[in-house]
C-alpha positions as CSV (number, residue, x, y, z in Angstrom):
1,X,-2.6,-29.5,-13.5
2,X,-3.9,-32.9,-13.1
3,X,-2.8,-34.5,-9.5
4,X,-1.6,-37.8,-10.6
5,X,1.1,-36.4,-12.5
6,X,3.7,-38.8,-13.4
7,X,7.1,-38.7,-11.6
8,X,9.7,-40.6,-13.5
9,X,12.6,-42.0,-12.6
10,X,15.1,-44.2,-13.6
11,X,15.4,-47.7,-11.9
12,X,17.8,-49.9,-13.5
13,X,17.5,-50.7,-16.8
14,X,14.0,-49.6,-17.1
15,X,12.1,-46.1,-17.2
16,X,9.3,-46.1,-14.2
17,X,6.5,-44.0,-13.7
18,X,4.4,-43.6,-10.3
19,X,2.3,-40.9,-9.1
20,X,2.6,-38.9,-5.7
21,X,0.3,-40.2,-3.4
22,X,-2.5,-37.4,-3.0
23,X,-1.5,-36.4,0.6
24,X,1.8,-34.8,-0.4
25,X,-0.2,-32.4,-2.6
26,X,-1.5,-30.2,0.2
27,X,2.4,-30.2,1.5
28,X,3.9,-29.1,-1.4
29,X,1.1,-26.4,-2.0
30,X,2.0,-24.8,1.7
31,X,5.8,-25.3,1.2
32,X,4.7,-23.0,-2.2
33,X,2.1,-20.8,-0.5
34,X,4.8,-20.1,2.6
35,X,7.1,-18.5,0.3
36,X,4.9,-15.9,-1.1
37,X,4.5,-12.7,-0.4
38,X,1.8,-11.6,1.6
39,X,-0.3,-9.4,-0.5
40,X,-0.3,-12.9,-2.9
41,X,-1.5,-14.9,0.5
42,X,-4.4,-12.5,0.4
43,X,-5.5,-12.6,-2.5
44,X,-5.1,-16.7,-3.0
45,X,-7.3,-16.9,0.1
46,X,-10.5,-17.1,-2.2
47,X,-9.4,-19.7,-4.6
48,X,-9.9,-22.6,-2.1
49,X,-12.0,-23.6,0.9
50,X,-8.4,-25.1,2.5
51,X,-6.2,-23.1,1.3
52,X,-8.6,-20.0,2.9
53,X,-8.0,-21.8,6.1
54,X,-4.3,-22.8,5.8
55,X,-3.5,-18.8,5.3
56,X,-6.2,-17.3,7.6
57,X,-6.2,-19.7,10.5
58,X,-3.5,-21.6,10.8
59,X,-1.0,-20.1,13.3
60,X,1.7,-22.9,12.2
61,X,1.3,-21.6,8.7
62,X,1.5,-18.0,9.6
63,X,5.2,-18.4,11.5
64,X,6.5,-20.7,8.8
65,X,5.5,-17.9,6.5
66,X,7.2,-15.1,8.8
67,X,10.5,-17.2,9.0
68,X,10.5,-18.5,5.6
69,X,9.4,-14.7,3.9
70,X,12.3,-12.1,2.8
71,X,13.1,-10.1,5.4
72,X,12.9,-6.6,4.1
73,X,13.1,-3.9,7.1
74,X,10.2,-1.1,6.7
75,X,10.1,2.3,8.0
76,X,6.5,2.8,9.1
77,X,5.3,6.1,9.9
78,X,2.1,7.7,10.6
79,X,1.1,11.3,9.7
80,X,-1.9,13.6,10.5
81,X,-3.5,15.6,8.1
82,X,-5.0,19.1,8.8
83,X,-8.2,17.4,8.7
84,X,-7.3,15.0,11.0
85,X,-7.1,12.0,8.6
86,X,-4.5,9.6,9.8
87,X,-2.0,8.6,7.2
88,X,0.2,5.2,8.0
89,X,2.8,4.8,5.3
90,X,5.8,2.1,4.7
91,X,8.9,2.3,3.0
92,X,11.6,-0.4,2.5
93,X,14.7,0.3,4.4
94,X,17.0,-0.3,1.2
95,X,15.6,2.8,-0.4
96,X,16.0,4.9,2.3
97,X,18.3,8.1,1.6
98,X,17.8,11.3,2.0
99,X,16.6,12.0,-1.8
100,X,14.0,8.9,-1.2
101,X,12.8,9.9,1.8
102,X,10.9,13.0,0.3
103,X,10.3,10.9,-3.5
104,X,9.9,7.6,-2.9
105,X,6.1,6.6,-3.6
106,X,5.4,4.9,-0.3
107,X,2.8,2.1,0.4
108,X,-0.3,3.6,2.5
109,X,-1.4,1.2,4.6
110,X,-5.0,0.7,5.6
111,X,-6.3,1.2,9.3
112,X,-8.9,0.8,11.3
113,X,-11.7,3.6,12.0
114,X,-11.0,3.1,16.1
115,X,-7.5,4.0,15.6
116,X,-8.0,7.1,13.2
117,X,-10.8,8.4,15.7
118,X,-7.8,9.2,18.2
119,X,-4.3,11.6,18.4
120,X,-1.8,9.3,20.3
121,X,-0.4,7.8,17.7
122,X,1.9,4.9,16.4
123,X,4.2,3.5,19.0
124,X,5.8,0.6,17.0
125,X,5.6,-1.8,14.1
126,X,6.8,-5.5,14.5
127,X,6.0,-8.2,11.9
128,X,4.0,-6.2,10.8
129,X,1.7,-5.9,13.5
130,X,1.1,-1.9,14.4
131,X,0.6,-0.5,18.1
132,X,-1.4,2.3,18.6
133,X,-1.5,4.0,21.8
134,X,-5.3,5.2,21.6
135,X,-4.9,7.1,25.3
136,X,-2.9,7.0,28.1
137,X,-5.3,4.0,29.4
138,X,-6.0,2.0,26.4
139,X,-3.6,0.8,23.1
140,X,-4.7,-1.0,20.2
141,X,-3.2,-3.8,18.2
142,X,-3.3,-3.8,14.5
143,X,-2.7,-5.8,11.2
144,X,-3.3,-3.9,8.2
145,X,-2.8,-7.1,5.6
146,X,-6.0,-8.5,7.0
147,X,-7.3,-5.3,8.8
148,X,-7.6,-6.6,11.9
149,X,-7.7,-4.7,14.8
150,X,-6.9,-5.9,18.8
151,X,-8.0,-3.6,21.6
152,X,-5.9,-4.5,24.8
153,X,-7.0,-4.7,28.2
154,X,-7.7,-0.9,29.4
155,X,-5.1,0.3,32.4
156,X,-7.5,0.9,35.0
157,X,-4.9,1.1,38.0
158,X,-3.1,4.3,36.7
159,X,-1.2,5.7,40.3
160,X,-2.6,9.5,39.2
161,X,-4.8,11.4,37.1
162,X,-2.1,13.3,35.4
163,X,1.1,11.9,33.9
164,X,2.3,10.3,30.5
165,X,1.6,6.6,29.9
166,X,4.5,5.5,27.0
167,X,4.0,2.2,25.5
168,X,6.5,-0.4,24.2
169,X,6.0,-2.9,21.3
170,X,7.7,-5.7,20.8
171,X,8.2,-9.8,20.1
172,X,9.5,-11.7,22.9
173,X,11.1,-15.2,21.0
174,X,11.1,-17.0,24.8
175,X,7.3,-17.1,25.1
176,X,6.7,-17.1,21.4
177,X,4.4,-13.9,21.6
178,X,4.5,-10.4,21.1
179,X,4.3,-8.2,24.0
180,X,2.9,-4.4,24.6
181,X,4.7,-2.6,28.2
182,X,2.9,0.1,29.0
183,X,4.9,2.7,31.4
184,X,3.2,5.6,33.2
């Protein structure tokens, strides 16, 4: 599509045509690109040089994108095999039933090596951002879109050497950030 397409309108008597000045072409491309899902984000990431950036780096981008996206509520699970294979799966919420639980083909979602290498398990999904509690010193962050993984800062201050660390997960809209509480 050529980018001084004509935009006509009608001015009085006569029929005017004036092209969009070239700067509102990147807007209208993110007001597009914000609106997609994210499994099309991905994949548009290689068409461009700036649009690469716009979906990849640009933490404006990504919250517009989070507000602007459907909101479609996922069960996320995570399974171990007998050959200790982890198994992260999602499910949309408005198939959930008893009959779809057990027959629904669910999404499995790519991880990270680190957080396959250990038993604790999932603690919680937010945006979806995963939280694995690796041990009961040490959880991990995780974004299987772009398979991105976070290690947090390891708990060296534990009161004793035996005991239960449980972690929380969560988005805290006062700070604008998402926050892990780790309880022991």
């Amino acid at each position: 599509m050529d980018e001084t397409t004509a935009v006509k309108r009608l001015s009085g008597n006569s029929l005017h045509s004036s092209s969009p000045p070239s700067t509102y072409i990147p807007l209208i491309q993110e007001k597009i690109l914000c609106r997609l899902p994210v499994k099309s984000l991905l994949r548009f990431r290689c068409i461009c040089k700036p649009w690469d950036s716009l979906i990849s780096k640009d933490l404006k981008f990504a919250k517009k994108h989070l507000h602007l996206s459907p909101k479609r509520q996922h069960l996320v699970t995570a399974t171990w095999s007998m050959d200790q294979e982890l198994t992260a799966m999602s499910c949309p919420f408005d198939y959930l039933n008893l009959h779809s639980i057990f027959y629904y083909k669910s999404t499995q979602l790519d991880y990270s090596p680190i957080i396959s290498s250990y038993d604790k398990g999932l603690v919680a999904s937010c945006d979806g951002i995963l939280c694995f509690a690796i041990d009961e010193r040490l959880a991990v962050l995780y974004n299987p879109c772009i398979r991105k993984e976070q290690k947090l800062p390891y708990i060296d201050d534990l009161p004793g050497e035996e005991g239960l660390t449980h972690y929380a997960f969560g988005y805290d809209p006062f700070i604008d950030n998402y926050k892990v509480v780790a309880v022991f």
